[in-house]
C-alpha positions as CSV (number, residue, x, y, z in Angstrom):
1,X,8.1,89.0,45.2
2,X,9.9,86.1,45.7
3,X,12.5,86.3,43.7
4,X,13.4,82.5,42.7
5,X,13.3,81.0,46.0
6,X,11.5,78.8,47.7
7,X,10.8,78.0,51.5
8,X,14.1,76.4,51.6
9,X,16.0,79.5,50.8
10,X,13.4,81.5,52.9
11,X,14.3,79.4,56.0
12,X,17.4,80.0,55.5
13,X,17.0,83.6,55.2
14,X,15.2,83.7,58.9
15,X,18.4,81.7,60.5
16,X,21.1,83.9,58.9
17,X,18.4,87.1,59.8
18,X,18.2,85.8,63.0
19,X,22.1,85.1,63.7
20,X,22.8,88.4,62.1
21,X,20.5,90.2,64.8
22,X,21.5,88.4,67.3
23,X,25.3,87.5,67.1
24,X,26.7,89.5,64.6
25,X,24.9,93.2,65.2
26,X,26.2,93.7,68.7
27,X,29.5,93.4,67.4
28,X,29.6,95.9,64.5
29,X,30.8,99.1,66.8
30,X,33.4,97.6,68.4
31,X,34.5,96.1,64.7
32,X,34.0,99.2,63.6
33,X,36.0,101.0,66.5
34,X,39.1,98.4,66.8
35,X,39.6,97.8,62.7
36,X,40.8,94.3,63.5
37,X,40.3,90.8,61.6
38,X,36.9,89.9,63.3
39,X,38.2,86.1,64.0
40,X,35.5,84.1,66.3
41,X,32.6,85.6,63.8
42,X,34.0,84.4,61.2
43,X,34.9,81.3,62.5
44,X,31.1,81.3,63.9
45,X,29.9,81.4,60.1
46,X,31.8,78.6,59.0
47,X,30.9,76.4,61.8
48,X,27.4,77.0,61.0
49,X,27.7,75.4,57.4
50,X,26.8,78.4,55.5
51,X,30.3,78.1,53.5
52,X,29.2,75.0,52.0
53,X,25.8,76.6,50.6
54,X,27.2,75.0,47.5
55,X,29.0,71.8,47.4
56,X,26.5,68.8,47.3
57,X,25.4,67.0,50.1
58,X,27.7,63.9,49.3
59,X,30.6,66.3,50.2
60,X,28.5,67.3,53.7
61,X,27.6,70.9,51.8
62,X,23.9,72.3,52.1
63,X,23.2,71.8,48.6
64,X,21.2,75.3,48.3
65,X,23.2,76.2,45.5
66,X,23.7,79.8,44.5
67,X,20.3,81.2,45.5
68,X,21.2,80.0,48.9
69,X,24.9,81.5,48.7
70,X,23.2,84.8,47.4
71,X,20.8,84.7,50.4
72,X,23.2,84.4,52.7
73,X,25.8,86.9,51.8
74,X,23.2,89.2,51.3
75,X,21.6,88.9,55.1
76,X,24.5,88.8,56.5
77,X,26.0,92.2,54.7
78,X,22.9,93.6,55.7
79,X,23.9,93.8,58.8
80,X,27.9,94.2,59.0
81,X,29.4,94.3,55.3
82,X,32.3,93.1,56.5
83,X,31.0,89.3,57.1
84,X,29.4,89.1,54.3
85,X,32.6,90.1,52.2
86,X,34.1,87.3,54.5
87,X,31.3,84.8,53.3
88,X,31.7,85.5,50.1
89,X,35.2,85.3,49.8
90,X,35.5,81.7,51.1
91,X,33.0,80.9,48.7
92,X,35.4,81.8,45.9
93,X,38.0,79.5,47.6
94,X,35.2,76.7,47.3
95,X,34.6,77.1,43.9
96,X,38.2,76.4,42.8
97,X,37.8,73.2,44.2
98,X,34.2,72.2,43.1
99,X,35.9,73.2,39.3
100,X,39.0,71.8,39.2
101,X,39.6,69.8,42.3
102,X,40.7,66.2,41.3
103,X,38.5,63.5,43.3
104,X,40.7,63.5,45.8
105,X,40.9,66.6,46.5
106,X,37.1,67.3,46.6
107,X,36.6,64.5,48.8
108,X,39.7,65.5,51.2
109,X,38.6,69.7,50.6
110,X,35.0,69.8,50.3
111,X,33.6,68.1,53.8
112,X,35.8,70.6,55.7
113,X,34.6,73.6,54.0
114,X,31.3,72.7,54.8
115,X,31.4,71.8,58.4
116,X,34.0,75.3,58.9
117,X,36.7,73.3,59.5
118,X,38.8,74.8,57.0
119,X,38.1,78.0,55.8
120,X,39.2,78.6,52.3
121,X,40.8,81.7,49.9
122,X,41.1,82.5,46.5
123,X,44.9,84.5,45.9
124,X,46.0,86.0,42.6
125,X,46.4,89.4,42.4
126,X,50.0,90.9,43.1
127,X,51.4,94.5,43.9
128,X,53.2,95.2,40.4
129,X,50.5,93.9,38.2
130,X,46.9,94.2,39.8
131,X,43.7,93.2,38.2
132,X,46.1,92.2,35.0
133,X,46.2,88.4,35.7
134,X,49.0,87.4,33.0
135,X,51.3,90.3,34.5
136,X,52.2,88.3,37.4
137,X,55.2,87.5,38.4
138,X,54.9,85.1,41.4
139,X,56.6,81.8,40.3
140,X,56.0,78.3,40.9
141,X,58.9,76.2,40.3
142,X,58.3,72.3,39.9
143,X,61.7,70.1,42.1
144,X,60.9,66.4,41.6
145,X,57.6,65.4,43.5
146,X,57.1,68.9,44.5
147,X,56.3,72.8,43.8
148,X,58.4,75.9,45.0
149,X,56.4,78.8,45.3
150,X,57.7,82.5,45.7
151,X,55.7,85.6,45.4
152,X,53.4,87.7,47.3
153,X,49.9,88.0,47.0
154,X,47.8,90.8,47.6
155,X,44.1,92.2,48.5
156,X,43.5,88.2,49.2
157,X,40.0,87.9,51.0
158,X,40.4,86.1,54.8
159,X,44.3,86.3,53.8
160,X,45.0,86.4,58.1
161,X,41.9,83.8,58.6
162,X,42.3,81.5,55.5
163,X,43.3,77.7,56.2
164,X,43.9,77.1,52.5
165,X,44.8,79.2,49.7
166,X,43.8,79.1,46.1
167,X,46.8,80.2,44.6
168,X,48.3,81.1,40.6
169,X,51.4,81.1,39.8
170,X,53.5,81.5,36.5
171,X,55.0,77.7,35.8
172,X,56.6,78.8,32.5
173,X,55.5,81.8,30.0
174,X,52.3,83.4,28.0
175,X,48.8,82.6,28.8
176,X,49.1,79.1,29.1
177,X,52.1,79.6,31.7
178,X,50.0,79.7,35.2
179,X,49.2,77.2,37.4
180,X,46.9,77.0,40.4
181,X,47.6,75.1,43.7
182,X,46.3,74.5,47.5
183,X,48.3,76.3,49.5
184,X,47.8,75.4,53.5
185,X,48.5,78.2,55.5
186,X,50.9,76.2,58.1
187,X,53.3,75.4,55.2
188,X,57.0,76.8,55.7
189,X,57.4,79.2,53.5
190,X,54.3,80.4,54.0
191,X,53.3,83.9,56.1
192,X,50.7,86.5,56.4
193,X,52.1,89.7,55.6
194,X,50.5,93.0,55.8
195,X,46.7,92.8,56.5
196,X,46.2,96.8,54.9
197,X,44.5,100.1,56.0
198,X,41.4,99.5,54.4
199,X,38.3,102.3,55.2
200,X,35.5,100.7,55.2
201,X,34.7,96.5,55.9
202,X,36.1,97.0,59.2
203,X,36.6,93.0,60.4
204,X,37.5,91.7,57.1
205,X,41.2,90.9,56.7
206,X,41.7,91.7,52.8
207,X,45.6,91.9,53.1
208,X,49.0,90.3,52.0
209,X,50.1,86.8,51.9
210,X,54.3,85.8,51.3
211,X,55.5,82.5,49.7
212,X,59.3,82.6,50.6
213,X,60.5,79.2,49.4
214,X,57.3,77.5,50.0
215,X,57.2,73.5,48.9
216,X,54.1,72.2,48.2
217,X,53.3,68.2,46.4
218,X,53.1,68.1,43.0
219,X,49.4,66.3,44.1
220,X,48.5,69.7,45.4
221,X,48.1,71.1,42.0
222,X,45.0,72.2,41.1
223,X,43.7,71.1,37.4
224,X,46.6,70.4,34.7
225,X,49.8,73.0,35.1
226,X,49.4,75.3,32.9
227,X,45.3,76.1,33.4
228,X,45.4,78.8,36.3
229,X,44.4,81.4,33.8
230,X,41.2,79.1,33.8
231,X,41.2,78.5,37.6
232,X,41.2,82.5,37.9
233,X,38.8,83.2,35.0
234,X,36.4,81.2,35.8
235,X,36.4,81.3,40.0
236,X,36.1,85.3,39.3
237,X,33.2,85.2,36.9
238,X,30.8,82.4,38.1
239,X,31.5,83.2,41.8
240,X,32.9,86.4,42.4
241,X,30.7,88.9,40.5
242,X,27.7,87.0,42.0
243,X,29.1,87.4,45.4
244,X,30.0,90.6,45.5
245,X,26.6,91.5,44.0
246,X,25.1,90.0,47.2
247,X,27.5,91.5,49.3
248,X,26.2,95.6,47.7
249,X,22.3,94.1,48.2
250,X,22.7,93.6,51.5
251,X,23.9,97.0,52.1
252,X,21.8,98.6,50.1
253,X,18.9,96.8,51.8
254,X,20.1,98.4,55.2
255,X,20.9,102.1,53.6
256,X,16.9,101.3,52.3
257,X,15.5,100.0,55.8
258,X,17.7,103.1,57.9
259,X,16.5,106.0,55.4
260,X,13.3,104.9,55.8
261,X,12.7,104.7,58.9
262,X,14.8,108.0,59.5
263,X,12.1,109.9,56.9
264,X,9.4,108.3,59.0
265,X,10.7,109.6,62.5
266,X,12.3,112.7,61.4
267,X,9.3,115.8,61.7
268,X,10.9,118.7,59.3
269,X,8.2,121.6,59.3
270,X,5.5,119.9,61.4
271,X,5.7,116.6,59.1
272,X,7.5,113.5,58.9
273,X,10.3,113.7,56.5
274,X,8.9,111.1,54.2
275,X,5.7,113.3,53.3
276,X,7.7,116.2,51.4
277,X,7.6,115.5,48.0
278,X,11.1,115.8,47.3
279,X,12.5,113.6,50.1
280,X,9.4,111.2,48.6
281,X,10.7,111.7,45.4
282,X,14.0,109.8,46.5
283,X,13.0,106.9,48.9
284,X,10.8,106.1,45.3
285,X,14.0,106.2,43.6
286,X,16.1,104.3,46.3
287,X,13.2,101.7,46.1
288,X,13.5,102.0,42.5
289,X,17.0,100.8,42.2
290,X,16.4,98.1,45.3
291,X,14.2,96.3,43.4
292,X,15.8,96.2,40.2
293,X,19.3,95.1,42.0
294,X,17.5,92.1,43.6
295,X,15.7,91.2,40.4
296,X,19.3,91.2,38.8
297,X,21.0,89.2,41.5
298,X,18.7,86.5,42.2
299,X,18.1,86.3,38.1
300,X,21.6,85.2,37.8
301,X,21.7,82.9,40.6
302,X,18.6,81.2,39.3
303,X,20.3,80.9,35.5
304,X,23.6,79.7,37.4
305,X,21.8,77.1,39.1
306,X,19.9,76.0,36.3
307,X,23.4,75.7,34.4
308,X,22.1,78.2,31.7
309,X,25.1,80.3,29.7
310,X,24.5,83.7,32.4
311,X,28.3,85.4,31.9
312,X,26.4,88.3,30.9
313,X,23.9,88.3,33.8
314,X,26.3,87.6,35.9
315,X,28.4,90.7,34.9
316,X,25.1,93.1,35.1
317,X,24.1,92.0,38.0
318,X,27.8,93.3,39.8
319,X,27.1,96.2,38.2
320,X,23.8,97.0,38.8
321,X,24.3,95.8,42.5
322,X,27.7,98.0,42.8
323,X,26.7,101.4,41.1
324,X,22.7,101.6,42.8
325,X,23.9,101.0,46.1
326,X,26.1,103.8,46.1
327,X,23.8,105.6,44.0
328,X,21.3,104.9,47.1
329,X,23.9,106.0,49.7
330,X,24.8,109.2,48.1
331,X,20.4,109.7,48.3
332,X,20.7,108.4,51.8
333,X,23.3,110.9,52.8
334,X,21.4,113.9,51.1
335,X,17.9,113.1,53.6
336,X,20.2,112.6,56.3
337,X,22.0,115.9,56.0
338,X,24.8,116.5,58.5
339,X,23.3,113.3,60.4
340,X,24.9,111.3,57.5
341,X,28.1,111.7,58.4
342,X,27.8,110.4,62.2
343,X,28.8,107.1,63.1
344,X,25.4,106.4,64.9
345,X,23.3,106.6,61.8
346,X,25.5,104.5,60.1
347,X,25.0,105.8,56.2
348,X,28.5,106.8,55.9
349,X,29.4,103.3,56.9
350,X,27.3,102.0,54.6
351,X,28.6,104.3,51.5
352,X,32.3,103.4,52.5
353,X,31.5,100.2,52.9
354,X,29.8,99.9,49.4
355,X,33.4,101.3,48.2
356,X,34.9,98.6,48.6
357,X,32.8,95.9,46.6
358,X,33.6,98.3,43.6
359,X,37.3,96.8,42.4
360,X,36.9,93.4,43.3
361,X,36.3,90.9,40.3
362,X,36.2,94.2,38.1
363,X,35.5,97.2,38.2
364,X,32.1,98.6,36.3
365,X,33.8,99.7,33.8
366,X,35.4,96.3,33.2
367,X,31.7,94.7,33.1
368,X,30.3,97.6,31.2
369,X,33.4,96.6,28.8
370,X,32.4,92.9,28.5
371,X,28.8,93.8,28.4
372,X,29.7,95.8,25.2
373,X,31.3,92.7,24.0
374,X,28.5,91.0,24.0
375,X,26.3,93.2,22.6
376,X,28.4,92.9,19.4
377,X,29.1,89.0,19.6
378,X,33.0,89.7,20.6
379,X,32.9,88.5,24.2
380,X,35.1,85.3,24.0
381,X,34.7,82.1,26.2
382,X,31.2,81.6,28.3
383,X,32.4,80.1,31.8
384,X,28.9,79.6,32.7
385,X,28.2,77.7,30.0
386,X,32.0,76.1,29.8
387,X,31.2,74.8,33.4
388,X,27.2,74.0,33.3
389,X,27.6,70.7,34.6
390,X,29.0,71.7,37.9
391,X,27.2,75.0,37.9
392,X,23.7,73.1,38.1
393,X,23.9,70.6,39.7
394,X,22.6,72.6,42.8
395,X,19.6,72.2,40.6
396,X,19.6,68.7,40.4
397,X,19.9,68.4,44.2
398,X,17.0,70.7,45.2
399,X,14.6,68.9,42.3
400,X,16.2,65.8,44.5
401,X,14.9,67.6,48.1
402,X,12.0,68.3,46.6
403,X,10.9,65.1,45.5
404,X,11.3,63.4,48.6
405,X,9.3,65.7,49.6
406,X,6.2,64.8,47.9
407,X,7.6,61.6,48.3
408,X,8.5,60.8,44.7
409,X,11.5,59.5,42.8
410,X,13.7,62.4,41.6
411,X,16.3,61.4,38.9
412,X,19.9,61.9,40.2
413,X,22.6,63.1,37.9
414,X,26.2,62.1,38.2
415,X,28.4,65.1,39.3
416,X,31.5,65.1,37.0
417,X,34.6,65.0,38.6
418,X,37.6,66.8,36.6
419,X,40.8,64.8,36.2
């Protein structure tokens, strides 16, 4: 099955494969062993383009579009969780941008995400009040021609690798009291504070950044003050459930591949594992669930890119992706037995690994929550559809590619630019 893509996204697939063979799997056990920010990886990622899967080529971006993110972050967590948490997380710093960046800012932001110049972050939630995005308490006070920023942010993906941060801060009070801004990470004022004792996505830095006094331009303000709840909203929803849903198919992919092939080589009673009917029984099931979680990601990034109104696709598919891959672990861990539980196999990496892309951008109870919303026609504003116009026109470009291909005239569609 193909699953929405085309040879573009397929050649892609073999050159992030090939890199993630090659490059990044030989550097897993010592990541594993040291539990330090993986910097030159990371670093290596961005310089090969694959941050800028989604800004449009005028911008220098690949113009793949969210198939091609999802792609990516999948083969890349399939081999070491870790960089694919840290591709996915700059692509939520890109998306604030692409959404609410002014011309200028797109045009000064954009080319160096693509080219991994500057590697972008997305900051909001804070000690005291967590997932709950209007209980912050971070301020950003406007002096004149400029912003002062104090607060501390926390569980910010690449927080100790970031070049630019996405920030919100409360302007003034209620919902309409945040306001987002570009942060750059050599600002005074500005420090990395605690990078955490995570236990699994050993390379990623998901820790603590401090804004003691920090002055920013008014002109790096990100939409109109008073629209971070927006900024957050709709960064979170069109890019971060997606993401992280690519991030728990490529480990489930590599829990898949490993039991497999464990049940193949493993002889228990003078046959391979994989021929008694109850350990057959669960690779169906793992299977099962594999399929289903692809179908479910790459659905959503093909409505995305098409600009279709997907909140809810987008929600299941985090969900789906989240819960089977542990589900699939947990199976994984059961064939292996005591095996399971050894560094060498590498299922207990994968389960606590998989641990981790359950909080981010909601739990599964929060998406089984708005799910239920929309069931009964209560689930309020649909960023998908809210933001169509930038959401698809990934679309636009590959129908674009695709004509010049078969050497035809495509029709080009302006990309709006937000004020």
């Amino acid at each position: 099955m193909d699953y929405f893509t085309d040879e573009r996204h397929e050649s892609l697939r073999a050159e992030v494969r090939e890199f993630a063979e090659k490059e990044v799997r030989p550097q897993v056990a010592r990541m594993e062993a040291d539990r330090e920010v993986e910097f030159e990886l990371s670093r290596e990622i961005a310089r090969r383009g694959w941050i800028g899967v989604t800004i449009p080529r005028e911008f220098g971006g690949m113009g793949l579009g969210h198939l091609g993110k999802t792609v990516i972050v999948e083969e890349l967590a399939r081999v070491s969780g870790a960089m694919g948490a840290m591709a996915q997380a700059s692509q939520l710093g890109v998306a604030k941008v692409i959404h609410y960046g002014s011309d200028a800012q797109r045009r000064e932001w954009l080319p160096k995400f693509a080219s991994g110049e500057s590697l972008p972050t997305i900051a909001v939630t804070e000690p005291e009040s967590g997932g709950h995005v209007l209980g912050m308490s971070g301020t950003a006070r406007r002096e004149g021609d400029e912003y002062v920023l104090n607060g501390r942010k926390w569980f910010v993906g690449n927080s100790h690798i970031g070049d630019v941060h996405g920030v919100v801060f409360r302007t003034d009070e209620g919902s309409k009291g945040l306001s987002a801004f570009l942060v750059e990470s050599d600002r005074p004022g500005f420090r990395a504070g605690d990078v955490g004792t995570q236990g699994g996505l050993h390379g990623f830095s998901f820790g603590e950044i401090v804004f003691e006094d920090c002055r920013i331009p008014v002109g790096n303000r990100l939409g109109r003050e008073g629209q971070g709840l927006d900024v957050a909203y709709s960064s979170s929803t069109l890019y971060g459930r997606l993401n992280l849903a690519a991030v728990a198919l490529g480990i489930h992919v590599a829990i898949v591949e490993d039991t497999v092939r464990f049940a193949e080589e493993r002889v228990l009673y003078g046959k391979p594992l994989n021929q008694l009917p109850n350990i057959a029984l669960k690779l169906g099931e793992m299977q099962s669930r594999l399929m289903t979680a692809k179908l479910a990601a790459y659905h959503a990034s093909h409505l995305l890119d098409h600009g279709k109104a997907c909140d809810a696709e987008l929600m299941n598919a985090k969900l789906i992706n989240t819960e089977y891959a542990l589900d699939s672990a947990r199976n994984a861990m059961e064939i292996f037995a005591a095996r399971g539980t050894q560094a060498e196999y590498r299922i207990e990496r994968y389960l606590r690994d998989a641990t981790h892309i359950y909080p981010p951008a909601g739990t599964s109870d929060v998406q089984r929550l708005r799910l239920g919303q929309v069931a009964s026609g209560t689930y309020g504003k649909q960023w998908s559809a809210e933001l169509s116009d930038l959401a698809s026109w990934a679309w636009t470009e590959l129908a674009e590619r695709e004509a010049e291909l078969e050497g035809q005239d495509a029709k080009i569609l302006p990309i709006p630019l937000a004020g």
